[in-house]
C-alpha positions as CSV (number, residue, x, y, z in Angstrom):
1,X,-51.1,-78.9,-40.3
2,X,-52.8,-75.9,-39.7
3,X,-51.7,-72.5,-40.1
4,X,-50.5,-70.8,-36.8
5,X,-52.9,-67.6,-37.3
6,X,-56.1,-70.3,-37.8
7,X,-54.7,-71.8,-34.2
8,X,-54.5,-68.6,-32.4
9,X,-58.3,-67.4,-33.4
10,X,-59.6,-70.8,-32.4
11,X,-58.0,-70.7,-29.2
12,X,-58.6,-67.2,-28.0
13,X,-62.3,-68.0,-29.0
14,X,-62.1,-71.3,-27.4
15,X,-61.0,-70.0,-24.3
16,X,-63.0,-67.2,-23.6
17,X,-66.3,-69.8,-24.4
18,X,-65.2,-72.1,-21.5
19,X,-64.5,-68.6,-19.2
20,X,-68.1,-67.8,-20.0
21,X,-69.5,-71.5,-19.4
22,X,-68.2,-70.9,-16.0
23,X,-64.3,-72.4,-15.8
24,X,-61.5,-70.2,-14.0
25,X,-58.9,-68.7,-16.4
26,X,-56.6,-71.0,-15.4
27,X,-58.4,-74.3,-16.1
28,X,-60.1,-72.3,-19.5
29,X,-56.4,-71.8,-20.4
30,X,-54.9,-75.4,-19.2
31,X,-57.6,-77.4,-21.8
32,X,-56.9,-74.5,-24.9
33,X,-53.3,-75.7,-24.5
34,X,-53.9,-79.3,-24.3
35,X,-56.4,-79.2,-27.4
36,X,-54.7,-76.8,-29.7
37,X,-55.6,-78.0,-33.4
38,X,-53.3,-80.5,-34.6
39,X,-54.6,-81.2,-38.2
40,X,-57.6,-81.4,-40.6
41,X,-58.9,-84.6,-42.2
42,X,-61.5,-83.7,-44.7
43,X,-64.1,-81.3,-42.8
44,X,-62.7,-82.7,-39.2
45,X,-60.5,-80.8,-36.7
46,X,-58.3,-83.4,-35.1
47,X,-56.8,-82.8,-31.9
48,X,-54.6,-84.6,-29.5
49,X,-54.7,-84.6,-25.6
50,X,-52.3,-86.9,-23.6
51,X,-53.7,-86.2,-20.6
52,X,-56.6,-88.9,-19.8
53,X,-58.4,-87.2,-17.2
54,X,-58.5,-83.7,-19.0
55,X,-59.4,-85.6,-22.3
56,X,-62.3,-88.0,-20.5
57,X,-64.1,-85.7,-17.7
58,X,-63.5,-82.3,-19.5
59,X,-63.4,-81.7,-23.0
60,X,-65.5,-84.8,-24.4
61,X,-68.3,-83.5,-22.0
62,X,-67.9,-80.0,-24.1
63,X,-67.5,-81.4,-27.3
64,X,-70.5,-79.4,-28.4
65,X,-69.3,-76.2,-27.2
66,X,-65.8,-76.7,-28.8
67,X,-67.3,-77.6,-31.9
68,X,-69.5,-74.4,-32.1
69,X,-66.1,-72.4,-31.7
70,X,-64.7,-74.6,-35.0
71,X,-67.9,-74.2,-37.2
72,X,-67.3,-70.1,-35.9
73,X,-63.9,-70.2,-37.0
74,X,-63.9,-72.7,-40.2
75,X,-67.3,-73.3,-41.5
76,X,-70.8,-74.9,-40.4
77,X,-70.0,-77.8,-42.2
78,X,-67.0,-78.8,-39.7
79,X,-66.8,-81.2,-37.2
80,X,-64.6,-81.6,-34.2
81,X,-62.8,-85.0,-33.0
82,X,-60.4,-85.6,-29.6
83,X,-58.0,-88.5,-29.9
84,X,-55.2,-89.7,-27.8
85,X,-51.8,-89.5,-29.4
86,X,-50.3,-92.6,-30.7
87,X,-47.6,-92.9,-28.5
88,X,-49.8,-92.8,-25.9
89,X,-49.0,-96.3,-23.8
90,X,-52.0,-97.9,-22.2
91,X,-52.1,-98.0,-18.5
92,X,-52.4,-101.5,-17.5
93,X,-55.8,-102.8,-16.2
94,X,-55.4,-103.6,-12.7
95,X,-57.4,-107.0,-10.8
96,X,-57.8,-108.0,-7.7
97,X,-55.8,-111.1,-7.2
98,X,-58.4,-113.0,-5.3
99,X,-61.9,-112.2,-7.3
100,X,-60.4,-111.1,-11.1
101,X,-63.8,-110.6,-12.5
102,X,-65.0,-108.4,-10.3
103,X,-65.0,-104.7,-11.5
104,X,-66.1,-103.4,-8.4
105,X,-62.8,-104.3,-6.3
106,X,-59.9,-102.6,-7.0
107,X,-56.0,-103.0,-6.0
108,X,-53.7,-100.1,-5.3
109,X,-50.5,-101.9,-7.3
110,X,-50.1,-105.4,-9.0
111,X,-48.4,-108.5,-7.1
112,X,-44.4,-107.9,-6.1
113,X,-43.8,-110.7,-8.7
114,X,-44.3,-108.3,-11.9
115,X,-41.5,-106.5,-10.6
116,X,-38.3,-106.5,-12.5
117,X,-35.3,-105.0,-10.7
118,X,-34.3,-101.6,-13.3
119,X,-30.6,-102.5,-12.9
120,X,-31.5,-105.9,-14.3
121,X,-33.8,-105.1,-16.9
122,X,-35.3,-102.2,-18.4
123,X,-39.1,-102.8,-17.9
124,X,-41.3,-102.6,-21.0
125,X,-44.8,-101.7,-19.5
126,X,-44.5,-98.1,-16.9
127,X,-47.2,-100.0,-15.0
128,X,-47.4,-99.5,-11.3
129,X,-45.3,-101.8,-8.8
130,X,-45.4,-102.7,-5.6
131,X,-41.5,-102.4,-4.6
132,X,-40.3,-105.7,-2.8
133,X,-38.4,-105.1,0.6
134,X,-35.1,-106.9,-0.9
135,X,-34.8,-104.3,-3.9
136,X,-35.2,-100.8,-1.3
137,X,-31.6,-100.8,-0.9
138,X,-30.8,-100.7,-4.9
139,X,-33.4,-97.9,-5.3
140,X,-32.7,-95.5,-2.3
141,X,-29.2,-96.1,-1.2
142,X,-29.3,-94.3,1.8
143,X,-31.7,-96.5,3.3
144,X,-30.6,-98.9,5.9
145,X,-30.1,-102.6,5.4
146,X,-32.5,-104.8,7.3
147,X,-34.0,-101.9,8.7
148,X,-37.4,-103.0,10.5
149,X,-40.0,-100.0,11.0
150,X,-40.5,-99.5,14.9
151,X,-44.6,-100.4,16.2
152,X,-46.4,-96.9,16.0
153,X,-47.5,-96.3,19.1
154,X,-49.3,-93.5,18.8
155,X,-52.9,-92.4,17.9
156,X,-53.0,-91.2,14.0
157,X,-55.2,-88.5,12.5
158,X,-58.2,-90.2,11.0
159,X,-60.6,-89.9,8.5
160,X,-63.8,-88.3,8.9
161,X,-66.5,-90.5,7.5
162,X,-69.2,-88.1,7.0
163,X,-67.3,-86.2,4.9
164,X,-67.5,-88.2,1.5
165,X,-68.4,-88.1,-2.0
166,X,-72.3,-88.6,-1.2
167,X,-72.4,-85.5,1.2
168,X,-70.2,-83.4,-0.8
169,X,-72.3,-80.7,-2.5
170,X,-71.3,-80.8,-6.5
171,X,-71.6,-77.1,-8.5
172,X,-70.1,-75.6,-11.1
173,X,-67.4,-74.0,-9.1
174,X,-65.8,-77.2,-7.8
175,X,-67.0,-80.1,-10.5
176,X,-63.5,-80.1,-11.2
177,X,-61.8,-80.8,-8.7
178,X,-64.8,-83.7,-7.6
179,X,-64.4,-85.5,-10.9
180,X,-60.2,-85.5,-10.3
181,X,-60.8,-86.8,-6.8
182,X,-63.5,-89.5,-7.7
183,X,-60.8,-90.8,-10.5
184,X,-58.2,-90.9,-8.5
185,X,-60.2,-92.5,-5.9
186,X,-61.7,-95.2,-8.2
187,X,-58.0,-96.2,-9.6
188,X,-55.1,-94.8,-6.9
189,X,-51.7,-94.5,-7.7
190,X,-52.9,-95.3,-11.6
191,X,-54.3,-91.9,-12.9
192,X,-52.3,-88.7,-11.8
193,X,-49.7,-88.3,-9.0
194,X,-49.6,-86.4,-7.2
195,X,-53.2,-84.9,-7.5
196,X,-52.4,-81.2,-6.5
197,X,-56.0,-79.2,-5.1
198,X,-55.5,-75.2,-4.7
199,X,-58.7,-72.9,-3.8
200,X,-59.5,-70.3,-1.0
201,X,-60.0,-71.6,2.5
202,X,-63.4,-73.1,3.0
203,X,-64.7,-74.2,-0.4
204,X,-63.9,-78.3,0.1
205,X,-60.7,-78.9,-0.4
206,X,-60.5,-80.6,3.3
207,X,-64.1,-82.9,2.1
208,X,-62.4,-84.0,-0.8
209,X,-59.3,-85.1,0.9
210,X,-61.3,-87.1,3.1
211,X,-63.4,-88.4,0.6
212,X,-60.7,-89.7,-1.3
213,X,-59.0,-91.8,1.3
214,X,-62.6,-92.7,2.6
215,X,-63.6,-94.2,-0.8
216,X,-60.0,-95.6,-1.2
217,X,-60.6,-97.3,2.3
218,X,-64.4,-99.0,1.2
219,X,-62.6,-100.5,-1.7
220,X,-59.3,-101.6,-0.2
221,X,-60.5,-102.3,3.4
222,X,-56.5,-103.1,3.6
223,X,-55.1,-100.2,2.4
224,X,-52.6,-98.1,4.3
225,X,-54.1,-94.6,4.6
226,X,-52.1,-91.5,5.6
227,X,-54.3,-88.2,6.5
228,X,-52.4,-85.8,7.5
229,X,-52.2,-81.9,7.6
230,X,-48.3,-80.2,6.8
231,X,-48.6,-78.8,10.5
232,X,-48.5,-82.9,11.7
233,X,-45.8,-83.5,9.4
234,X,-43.6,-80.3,10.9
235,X,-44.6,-82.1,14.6
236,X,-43.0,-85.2,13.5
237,X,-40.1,-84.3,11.8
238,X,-39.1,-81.3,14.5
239,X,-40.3,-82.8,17.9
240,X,-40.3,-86.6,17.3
241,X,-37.5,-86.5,14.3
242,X,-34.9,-84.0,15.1
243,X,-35.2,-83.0,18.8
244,X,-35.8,-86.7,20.0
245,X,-33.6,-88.2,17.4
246,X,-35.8,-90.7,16.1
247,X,-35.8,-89.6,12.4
248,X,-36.2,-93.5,11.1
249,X,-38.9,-93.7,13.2
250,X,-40.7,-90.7,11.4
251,X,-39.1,-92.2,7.5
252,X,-40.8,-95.9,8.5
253,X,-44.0,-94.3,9.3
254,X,-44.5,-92.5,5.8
255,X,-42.9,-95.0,3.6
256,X,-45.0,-97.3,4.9
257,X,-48.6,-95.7,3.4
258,X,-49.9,-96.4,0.3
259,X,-52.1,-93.6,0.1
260,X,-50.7,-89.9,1.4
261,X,-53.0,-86.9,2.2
262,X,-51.8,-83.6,2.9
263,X,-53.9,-80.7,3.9
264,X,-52.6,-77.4,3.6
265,X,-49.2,-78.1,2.7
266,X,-48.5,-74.3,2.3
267,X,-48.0,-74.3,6.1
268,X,-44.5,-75.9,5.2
269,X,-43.1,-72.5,3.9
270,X,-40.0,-71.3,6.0
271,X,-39.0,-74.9,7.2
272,X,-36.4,-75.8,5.4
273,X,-35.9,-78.8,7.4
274,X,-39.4,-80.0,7.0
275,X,-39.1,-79.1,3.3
276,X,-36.3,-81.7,2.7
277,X,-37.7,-84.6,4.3
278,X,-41.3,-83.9,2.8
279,X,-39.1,-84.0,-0.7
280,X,-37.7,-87.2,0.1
281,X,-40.7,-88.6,1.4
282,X,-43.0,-87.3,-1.7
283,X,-39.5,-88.5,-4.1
284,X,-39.8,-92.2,-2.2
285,X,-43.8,-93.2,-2.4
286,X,-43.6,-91.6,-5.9
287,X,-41.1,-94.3,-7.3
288,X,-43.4,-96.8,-5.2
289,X,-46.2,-95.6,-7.3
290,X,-48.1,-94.3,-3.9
291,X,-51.1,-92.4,-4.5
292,X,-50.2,-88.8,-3.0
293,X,-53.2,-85.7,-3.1
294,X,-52.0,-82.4,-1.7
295,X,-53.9,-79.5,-0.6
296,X,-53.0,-75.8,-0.6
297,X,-54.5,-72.1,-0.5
298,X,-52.5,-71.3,-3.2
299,X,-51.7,-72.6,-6.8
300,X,-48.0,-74.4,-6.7
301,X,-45.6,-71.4,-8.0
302,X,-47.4,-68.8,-5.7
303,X,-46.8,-71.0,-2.5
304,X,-43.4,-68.3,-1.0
305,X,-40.6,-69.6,0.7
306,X,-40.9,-73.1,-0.7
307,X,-37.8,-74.5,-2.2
308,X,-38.2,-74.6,-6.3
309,X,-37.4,-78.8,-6.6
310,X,-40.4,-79.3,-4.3
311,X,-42.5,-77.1,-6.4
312,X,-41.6,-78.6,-9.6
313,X,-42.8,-81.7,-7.7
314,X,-46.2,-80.3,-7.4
315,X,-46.5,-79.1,-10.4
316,X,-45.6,-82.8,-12.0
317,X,-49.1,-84.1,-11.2
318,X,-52.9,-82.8,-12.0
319,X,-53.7,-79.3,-10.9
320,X,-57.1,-78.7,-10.1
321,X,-58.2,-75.5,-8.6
322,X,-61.7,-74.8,-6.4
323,X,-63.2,-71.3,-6.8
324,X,-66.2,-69.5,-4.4
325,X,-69.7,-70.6,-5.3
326,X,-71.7,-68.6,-7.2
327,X,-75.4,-67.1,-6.6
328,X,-77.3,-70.2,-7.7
329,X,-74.2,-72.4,-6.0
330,X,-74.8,-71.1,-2.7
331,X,-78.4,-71.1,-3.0
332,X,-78.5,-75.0,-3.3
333,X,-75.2,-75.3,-0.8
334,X,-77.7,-73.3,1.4
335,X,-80.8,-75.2,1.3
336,X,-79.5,-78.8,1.1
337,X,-77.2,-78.0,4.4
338,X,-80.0,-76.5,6.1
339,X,-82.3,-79.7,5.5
340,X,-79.3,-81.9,6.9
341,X,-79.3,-80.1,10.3
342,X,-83.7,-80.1,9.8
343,X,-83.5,-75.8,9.6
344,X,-86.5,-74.8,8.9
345,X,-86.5,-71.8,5.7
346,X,-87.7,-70.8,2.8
347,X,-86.5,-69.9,-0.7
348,X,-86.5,-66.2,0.0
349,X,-84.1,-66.6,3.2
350,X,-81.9,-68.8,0.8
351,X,-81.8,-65.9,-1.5
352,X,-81.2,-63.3,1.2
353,X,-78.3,-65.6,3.0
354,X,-76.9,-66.1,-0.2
355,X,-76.7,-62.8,-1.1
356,X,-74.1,-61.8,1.3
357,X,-72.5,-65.2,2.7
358,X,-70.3,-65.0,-0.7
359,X,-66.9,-66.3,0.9
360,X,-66.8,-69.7,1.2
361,X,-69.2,-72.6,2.8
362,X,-67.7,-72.3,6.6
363,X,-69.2,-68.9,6.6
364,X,-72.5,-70.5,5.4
365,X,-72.2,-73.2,8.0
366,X,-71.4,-71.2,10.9
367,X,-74.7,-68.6,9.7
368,X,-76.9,-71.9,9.4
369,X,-75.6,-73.0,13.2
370,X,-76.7,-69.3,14.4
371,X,-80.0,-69.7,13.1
372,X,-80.7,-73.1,13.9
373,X,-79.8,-72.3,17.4
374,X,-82.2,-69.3,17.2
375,X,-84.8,-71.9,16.3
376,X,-84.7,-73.9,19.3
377,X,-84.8,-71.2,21.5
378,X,-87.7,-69.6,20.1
379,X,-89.3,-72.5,19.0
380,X,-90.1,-70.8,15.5
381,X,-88.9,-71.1,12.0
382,X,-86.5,-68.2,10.8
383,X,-87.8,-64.8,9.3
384,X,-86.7,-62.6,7.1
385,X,-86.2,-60.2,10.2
386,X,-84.6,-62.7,12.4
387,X,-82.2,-63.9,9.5
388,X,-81.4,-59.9,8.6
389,X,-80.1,-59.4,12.1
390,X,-78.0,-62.2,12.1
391,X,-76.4,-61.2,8.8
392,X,-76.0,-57.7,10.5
393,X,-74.1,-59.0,13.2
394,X,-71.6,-61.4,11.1
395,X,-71.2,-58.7,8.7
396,X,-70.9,-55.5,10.7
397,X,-68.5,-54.0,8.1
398,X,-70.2,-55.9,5.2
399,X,-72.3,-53.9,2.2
400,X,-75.6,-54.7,2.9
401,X,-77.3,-51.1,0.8
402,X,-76.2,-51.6,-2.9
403,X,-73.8,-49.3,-5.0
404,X,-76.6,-49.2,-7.8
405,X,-80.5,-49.9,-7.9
406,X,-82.6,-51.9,-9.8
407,X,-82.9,-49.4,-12.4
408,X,-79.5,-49.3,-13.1
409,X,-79.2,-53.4,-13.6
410,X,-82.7,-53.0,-15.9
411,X,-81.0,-50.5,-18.4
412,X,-78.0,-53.0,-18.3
413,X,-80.5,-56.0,-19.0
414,X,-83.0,-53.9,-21.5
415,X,-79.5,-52.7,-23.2
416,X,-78.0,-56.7,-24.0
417,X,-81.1,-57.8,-25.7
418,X,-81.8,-54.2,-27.4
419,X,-85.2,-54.4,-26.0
420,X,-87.3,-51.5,-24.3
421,X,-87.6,-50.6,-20.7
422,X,-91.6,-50.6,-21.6
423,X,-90.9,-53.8,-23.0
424,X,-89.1,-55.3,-19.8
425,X,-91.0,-53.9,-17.2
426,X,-94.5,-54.6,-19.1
427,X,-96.8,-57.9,-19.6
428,X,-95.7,-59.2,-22.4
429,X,-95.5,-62.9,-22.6
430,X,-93.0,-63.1,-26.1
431,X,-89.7,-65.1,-25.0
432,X,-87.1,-62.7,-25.4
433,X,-88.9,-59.9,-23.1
434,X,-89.4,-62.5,-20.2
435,X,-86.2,-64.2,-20.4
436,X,-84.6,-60.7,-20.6
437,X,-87.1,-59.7,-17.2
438,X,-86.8,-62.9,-15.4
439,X,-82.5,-62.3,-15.3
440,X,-82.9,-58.7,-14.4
441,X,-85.1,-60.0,-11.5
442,X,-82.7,-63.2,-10.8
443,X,-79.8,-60.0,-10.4
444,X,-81.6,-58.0,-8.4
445,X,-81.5,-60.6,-5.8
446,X,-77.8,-61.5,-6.5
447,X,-76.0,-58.9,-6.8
448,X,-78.0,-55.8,-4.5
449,X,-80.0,-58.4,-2.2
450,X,-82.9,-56.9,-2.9
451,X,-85.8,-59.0,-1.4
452,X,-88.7,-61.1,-3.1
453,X,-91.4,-58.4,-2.6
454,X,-89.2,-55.6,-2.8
455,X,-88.6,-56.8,-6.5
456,X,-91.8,-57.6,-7.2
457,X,-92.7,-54.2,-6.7
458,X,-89.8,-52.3,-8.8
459,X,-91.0,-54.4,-11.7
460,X,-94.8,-53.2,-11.0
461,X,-95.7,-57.0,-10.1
462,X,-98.4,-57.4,-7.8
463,X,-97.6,-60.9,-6.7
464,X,-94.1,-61.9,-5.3
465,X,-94.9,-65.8,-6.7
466,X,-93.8,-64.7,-10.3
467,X,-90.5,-63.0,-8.8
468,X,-89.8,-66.8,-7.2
469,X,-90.9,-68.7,-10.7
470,X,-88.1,-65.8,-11.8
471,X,-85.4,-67.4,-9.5
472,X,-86.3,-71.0,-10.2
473,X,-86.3,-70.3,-14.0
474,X,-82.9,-69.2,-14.1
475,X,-81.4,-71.1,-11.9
476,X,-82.7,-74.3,-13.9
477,X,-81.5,-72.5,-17.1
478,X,-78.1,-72.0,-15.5
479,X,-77.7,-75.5,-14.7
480,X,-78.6,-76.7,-18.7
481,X,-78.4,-74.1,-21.2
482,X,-75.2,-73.2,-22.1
483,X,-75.7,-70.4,-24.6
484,X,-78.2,-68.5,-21.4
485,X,-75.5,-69.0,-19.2
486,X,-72.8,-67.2,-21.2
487,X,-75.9,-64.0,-21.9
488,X,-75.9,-64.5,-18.2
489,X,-72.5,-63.8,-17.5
490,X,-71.9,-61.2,-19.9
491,X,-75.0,-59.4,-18.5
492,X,-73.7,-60.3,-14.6
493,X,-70.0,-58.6,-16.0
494,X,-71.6,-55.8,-17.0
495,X,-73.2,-54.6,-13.9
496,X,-70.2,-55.1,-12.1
497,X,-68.1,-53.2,-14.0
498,X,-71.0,-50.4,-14.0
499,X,-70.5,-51.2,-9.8
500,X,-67.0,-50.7,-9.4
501,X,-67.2,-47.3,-11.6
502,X,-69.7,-45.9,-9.3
């Protein structure tokens, strides 16, 4: 074992490294805790993590980084190593009954027959089953006997099928919650239940949720999907349940799914009602092994007015969390939306919509639509000027003059690397001076929306081109160099603490 003080260091280090590399607090604070050092063997940190998807799609992808915080803490000559705990039980490996060797199908539980009733028999394996009709009554006893779900009549919420996993626009700010839904997806009701999304509106919590049942639906052409939002679920429990009196009407039709989406369940706060039959519902498909994914504004415990036992619920399953894009985010969110409706702009107008459409992607969409009906009016491509005015008027209120200058982010640039203005501002072609000038440029654009020639100027270049290499040089560093991306948001900190002061 190692000693507690060692632990704490490593994880306070650990954690502000994976803030840095871009995770929120909360998910930087989630894998310290799961991968707190258990014990050293020889020069190798062993840890444990229980939790597959974590361990898998998380922290083996950072191994590098984590072992940098270890050699920091311990020595150069230490390694890291993640293993699962040995009391870890292996999930069973699911087939589909009719083709068994093929790995590309996929079944959502194993046949009724490797049921064993639990009043019987304790089962041996916590693999997923399929409940069989006769046993219902021994597991919920206020069910009905015989009772036979009623032909729904009416026309259910679908799926949208253009909203997927191929047209859903990866970045640093959401690759956690994609690589949840894509697992889940691949093996429902076998991975983490429920799957629990929580982010600001309009950053693709709604895209997920389809593209989950969408690729459950490819794979399972069978497979009974439930999309719904908590505002349908109200609607069936108030005006078709209670008021109507056709409660086992409502039961039948959720019990029936074996996949359950709910959008925006925080829509259920203040209804009690609601709240108790969503807790039975969620309680019933759970012990089925039913594949549920829930959305919500807000992370589980700061949902008000929602009873505690449904929260704990919530909580039970995978959190994953969905935060704004950043700069470089919104930049490629920008361009590749703009080339699916065929709007015609260039990188500067990226960088100039991106600099103030900071709130979510609707507010990008909606921008796009303006301009692209601008284009067919007009018949031309959009301008700087034409795109300026448009910002103008969806941002009346908005801060398009900046709270400090270029000078002011060059000093905070020059300062990190301990290099000289003359230096940063001058022709010199040695590493450290043009990495140092081409992020001071890359903030300009960020952070005061300063445009391409406007920059090129207050860093006495003659020709705009190198202030665009600039953008394209950091934004490919962003995406691959870990140690310029935490420089990067050190620097980016900086300035905005030196913003808010002014």
């Amino acid at each position: 074992m190692l000693e507690r003080e060692s632990n704490q260091i490593f994880s306070e280090k650990l954690r502000a490294r994976f803030i840095e590399l871009g995770l929120s607090k909360q998910t930087a604070a989630k894998i310290t805790k799961l991968i707190t050092p258990v014990k050293l063997e020889g020069y190798t940190l062993v840890s444990y993590c229980a939790e597959p998807f974590y361990r898998d799609h998380i922290i083996s992808p950072k191994k590098d980084e984590i072992e940098k915080i270890v050699q920091e803490c311990w020595g150069k000559e230490y390694t890291f190593k993640i293993e699962s705990p040995s009391h870890e039980e292996d999930v069973p490996k699911i087939k589909n009954s009719k083709n068994p060797s093929s790995d590309s199908q996929i079944t959502l539980f194993p046949e009724e027959t490797n049921y064993i009733p639990e009043k019987k028999k304790k089962l041996k394996n916590k693999g997923h089953f399929e409940i069989p009709a006769s046993s219902k009554a021994d597991e919920n006893p206020s069910s009905e006997e015989n009772f036979q779900p009623p032909v729904n009549t009416e026309k259910p919420r679908t799926l949208d099928a253009t909203q997927n996993f191929g047209t859903f626009i990866r970045c640093e700010s959401n690759l956690v919650a994609y690589s949840a839904c894509e697992a889940v997806a691949k093996n429902p009701g076998n991975l983490s239940n429920p799957l629990f999304i929580y982010g600001a509106t309009g950053l693709g919590k709604t895209h997920l949720l389809h593209s989950v049942g969408n690729e459950i639906i490819q794979k399972i052409p069978n497979a009974k999907i439930l999309y719904i939002t908590s505002e349908d679920f109200v609607n069936d429990v108030i005006h078709k349940g209670i008021r109507v009196g056709k409660m086992d009407e409502v039961r039948a039709k959720y019990s029936a799914c074996d996949v359950l989406l709910v959008d925006d369940i925080q829509f259920l706060e203040k209804k009690d009602a609601c709240q108790i039959e969503f807790f039975h519902t969620f309680n019933e498909l759970y012990q089925k092994r039913k594949q549920i994914v829930i959305t919500s504004d807000k992370f589980p415990k700061d949902i008000p007015n929602i009873e505690e036992r449904l929260k704990s619920r919530f909580l039970q399953g995978l959190l994953v969390d969905i935060e704004p894009p950043g700069f470089e985010d919104r930049v490629a969110i920008i361009e590749t939306k703009a080339n699916l409706i065929g709007l015609k702009i260039n990188q500067e107008i990226s960088f100039l919509i991106a600099t103030h459409a900071k709130t979510n992607v609707r507010e990008i969409q909606g921008l796009l639509k303006d301009l692209l009906m601008n284009q067919h009016m007009t018949g031309r491509s959009p301008t700087i000027d034409s795109v300026t005015t448009i910002l103008k008027r969806r941002f009346p209120t908005g801060n398009m003059e900046a709270s400090i200058d270029t000078t002011a982010i060059q000093k905070v640039v020059a300062n990190h690397f301990q290099i000289k203005m003359a230096d940063l501002m001058g022709p010199s072609r040695q590493q450290k001076f043009v990495v140092a000038r081409h992020i001071a440029m890359f903030l300009a654009k960020e952070m005061i929306g300063l445009q391409i020639v406007a920059i090129a100027n207050a860093f006495g270049k003659k020709d705009h081109t190198t202030v665009l290499h600039a953008m394209s040089k950091v934004k490919e560093l962003l995406d691959k160099d870990d140690d310029f991306r935490g420089s990067f948001i050190q620097i980016k900190r900086k300035i905005e603490q030196l913003m808010q002061s002014n």
